[in-house]
Steps between C-alpha positions, in 0.01 A plus 500: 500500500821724512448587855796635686379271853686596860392217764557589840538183773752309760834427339388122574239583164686718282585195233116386532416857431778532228380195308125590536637804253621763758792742314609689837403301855576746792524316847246635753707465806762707364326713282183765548403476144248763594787737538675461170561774260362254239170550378238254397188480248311256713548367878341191539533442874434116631599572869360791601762641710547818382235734462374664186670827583797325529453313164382797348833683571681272240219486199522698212254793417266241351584238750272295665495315823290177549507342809385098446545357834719500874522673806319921508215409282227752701821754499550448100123520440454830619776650403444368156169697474666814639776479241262474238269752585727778652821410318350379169743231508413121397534260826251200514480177703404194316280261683478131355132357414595183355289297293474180277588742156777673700655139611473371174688736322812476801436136409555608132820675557655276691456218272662707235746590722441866504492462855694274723461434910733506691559297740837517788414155685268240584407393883312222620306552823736348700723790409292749611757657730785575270215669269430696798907642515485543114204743599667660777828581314255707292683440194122303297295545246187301633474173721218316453 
């Protein structure tokens, strides 16, 4: 698609986020990307940790911030709608309604290998407490 694509994560995910078509990965425990002098067309923000101000201070003119998930998400929501009304600047959340037609086309993509899961490790049950650590170190993508 020709996008220019900065991931921001642990160092433990930088080459998952590299091969899932990253060009720059900045390490969050090192690096506020929120305080760059870079500037970005869209922040698509999976954590929530930083705030939409704080996002905001890195787009471009024409930026926009959407905020699809994490931690702030009664923070984000309101000061989306104040950004967009008083600041006529484009921040959104995006709230996930899935259904059959919505599964089936993931289900599409995948098979054509458009898009690929990833997964770090399996655990049985039994394992249950070194999932627990992997949690704790907070360096995860999900553990179901």
């Amino acid at each position: 698609m020709g996008a220019k694509v900065t991931g921001v994560c642990g160092k433990y995910n930088a080459d998952r986020v590299k091969a899932l078509g990253a060009t720059t990965v900045i390490d969050y425990n090192t690096t506020d990307y929120t305080a760059l002098d870079e500037r970005f067309d869209a922040i698509i923000d999976v954590s929530g940790k930083k705030t939409v101000m704080q996002c905001l201070r890195v787009a471009t003119p024409t930026g926009i911030h959407v905020n699809v998930g994490g931690d702030g998400f009664f923070t984000n929501l309101f000061q989306s709608l104040w950004v967009k009304m008083a600041m006529k600047k484009k921040a959104t959340l995006c709230m996930q309604d899935c259904n059959g037609k919505d599964v089936a086309y993931i289900l599409k993509l995948m098979e054509e290998g458009k898009v690929m899961p990833q997964v770090d490790q399996t655990l049985t049950l039994k394992q249950a407490p070194q999932a627990l650590e992997y949690l704790l170190k907070g360096e995860f993508w999900h553990i179901l």
